[in-house]
C-alpha positions as CSV (number, residue, x, y, z in Angstrom):
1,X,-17.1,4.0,-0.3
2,X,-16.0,7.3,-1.3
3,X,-13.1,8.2,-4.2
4,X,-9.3,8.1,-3.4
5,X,-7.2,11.1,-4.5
6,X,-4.6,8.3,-5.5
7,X,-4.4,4.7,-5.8
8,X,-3.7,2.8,-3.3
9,X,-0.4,0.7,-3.0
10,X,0.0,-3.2,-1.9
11,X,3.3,-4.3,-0.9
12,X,3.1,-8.4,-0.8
13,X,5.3,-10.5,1.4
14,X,5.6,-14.3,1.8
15,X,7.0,-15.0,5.3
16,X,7.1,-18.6,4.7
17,X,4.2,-20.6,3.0
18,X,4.4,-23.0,0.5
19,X,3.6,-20.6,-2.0
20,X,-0.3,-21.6,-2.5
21,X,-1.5,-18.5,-1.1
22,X,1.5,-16.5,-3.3
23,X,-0.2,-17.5,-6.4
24,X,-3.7,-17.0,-5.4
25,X,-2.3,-13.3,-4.7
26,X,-0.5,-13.1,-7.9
27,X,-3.7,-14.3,-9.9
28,X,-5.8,-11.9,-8.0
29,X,-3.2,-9.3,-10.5
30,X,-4.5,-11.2,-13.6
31,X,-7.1,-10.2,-16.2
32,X,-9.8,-12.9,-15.1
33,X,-10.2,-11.5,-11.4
34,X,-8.0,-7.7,-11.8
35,X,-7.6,-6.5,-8.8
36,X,-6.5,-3.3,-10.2
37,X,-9.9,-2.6,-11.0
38,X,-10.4,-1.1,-7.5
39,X,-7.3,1.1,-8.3
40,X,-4.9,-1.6,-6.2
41,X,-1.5,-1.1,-7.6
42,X,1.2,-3.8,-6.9
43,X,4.1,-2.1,-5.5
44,X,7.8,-3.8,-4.3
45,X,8.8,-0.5,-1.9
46,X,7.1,-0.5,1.3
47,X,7.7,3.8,1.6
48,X,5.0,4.0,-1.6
49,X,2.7,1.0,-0.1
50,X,-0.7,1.6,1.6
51,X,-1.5,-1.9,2.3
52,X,0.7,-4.9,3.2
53,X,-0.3,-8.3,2.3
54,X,1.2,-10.9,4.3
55,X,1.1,-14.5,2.8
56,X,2.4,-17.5,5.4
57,X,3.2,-18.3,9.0
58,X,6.1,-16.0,10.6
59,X,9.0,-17.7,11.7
60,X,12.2,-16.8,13.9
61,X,14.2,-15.6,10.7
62,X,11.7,-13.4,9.1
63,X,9.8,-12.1,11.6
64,X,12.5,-8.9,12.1
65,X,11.9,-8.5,8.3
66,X,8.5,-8.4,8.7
67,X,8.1,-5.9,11.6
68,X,10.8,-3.8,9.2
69,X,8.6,-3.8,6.4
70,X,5.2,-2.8,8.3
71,X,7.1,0.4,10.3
72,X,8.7,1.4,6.7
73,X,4.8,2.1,5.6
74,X,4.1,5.3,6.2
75,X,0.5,6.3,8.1
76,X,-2.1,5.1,7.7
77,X,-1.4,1.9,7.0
78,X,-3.7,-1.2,6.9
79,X,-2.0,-5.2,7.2
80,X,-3.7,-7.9,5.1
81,X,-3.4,-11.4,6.0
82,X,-3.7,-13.9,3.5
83,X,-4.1,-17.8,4.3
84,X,-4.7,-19.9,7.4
85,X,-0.4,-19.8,7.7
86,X,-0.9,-16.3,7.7
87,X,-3.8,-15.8,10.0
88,X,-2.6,-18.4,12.8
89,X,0.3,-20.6,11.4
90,X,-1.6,-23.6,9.8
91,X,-0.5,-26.7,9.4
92,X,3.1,-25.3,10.4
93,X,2.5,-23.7,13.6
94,X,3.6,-26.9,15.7
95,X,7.1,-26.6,13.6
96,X,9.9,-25.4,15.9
97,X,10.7,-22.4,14.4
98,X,7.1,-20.8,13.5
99,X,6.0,-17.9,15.9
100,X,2.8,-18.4,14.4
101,X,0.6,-15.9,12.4
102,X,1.5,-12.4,11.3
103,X,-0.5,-11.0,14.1
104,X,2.4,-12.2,17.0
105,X,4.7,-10.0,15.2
106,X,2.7,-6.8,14.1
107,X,-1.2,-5.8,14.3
108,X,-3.3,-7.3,11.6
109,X,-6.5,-5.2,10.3
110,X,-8.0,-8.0,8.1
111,X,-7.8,-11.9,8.2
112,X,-8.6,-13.8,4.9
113,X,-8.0,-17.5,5.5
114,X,-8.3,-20.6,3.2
115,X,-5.7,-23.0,2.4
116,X,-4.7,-21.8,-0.1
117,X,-7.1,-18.8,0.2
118,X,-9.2,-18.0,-3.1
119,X,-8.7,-14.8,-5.2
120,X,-12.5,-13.9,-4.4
121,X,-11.8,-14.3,-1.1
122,X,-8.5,-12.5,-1.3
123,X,-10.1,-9.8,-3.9
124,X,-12.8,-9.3,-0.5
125,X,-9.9,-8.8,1.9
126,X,-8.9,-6.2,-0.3
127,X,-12.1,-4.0,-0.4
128,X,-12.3,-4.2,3.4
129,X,-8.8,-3.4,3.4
130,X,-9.3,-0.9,1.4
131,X,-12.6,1.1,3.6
132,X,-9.9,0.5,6.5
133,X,-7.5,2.3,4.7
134,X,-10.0,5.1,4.3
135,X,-11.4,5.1,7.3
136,X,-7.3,5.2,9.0
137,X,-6.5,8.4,6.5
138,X,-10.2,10.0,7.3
139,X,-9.5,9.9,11.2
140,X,-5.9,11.2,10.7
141,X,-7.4,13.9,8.6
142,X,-10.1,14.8,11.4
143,X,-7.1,15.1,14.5
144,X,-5.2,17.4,12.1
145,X,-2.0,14.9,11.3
146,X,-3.6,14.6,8.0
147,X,-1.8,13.8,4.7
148,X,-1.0,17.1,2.7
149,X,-3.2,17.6,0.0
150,X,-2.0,17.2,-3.5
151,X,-3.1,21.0,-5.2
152,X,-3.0,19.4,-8.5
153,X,-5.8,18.0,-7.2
154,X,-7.9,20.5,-6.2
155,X,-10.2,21.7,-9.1
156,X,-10.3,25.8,-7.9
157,X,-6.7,25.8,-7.7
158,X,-5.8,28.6,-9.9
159,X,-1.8,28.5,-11.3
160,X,-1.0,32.0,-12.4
161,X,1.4,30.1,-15.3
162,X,2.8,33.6,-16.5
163,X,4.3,34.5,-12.9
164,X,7.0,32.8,-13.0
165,X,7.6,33.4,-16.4
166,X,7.7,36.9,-15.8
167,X,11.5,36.8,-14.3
168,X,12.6,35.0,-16.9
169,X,11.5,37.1,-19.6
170,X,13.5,40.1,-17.8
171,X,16.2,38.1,-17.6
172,X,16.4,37.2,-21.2
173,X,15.6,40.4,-22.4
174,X,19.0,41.5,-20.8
175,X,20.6,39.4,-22.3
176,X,19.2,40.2,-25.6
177,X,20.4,43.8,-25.4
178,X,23.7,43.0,-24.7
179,X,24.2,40.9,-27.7
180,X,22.6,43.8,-29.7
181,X,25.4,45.8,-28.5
């Protein structure tokens, strides 16, 4: 898998489980499994997220929420589903208000079930996620609706640093002669 030029972002969401699967996600962020060592940062604003990780089944009142969370992500974008709630509804998908898993309400790029799923597992989900992810921003690079380069980035970017330091020294030289006078 090659390098990313940044980190990539996971927003996490629980549509409705019974909070198994949340801690399982939440330990994956902990120093025996660190997640972060694949540069996964946790994020709680879906407009810096890469990668949204859906735990539980989707029901009537949370299902707008959840389509509102997945179109604030901006391109490319990969969708994580975490737990057997997540991935078809589980034990609750007979319940009256469950639409089932998060793939009735938006488009789901990798399935990770278990009840409650375990951080290896979830930490796998991730690293598929994650060539997805590159895979999504390599294609939307190729067809030209690429990402903008960051030039900090790019090691034979030369700054001229004393161009725009030029005006200002002008400026204050000016200035300097009047107060001489």
């Amino acid at each position: 898998m090659k390098s990313f030029h940044k980190s990539p972002w996971l927003i996490h969401y629980d549509a409705s489980s019974c909070n198994g699967c949340d801690i399982e996600v939440l330990a994956c962020t902990m120093p025996r499994y660190d997640v972060e060592r694949f540069g996964i940062i946790n994020t709680g604003n879906p407009m810096h997220a890469d990668i949204f990780c859906v735990t539980g089944g989707v029901n009537t009142q949370n299902a707008p929420i959840v389509k509102q969370i997945y179109d604030q992500i901006p391109e490319p974008k990969v969708v994580l589903a975490v737990g057997t709630c997540a991935c078809t509804g589980g034990i609750f998908k007979e319940c009256y208000n469950i639409l089932g898993g998060v793939d009735q309400v938006i488009p789901v790029d990798v399935y990770v079930p278990g009840c409650a799923a375990r951080p290896e597992s979830i930490i796998d989900g991730v690293v598929k996620a994650l060539a997805l992810y590159q895979e999504k921003h390599d294609k939307m690079v190729q067809e030209g609706r690429g990402l903008p380069e960051d030039p900090s980035l790019d090691e034979d970017n030369d700054v001229d640093e004393n161009a725009s330091n030029d005006d200002n020294s002008s400026d204050e030289n000016a200035s300097d002669e009047e107060n001489a006078s």
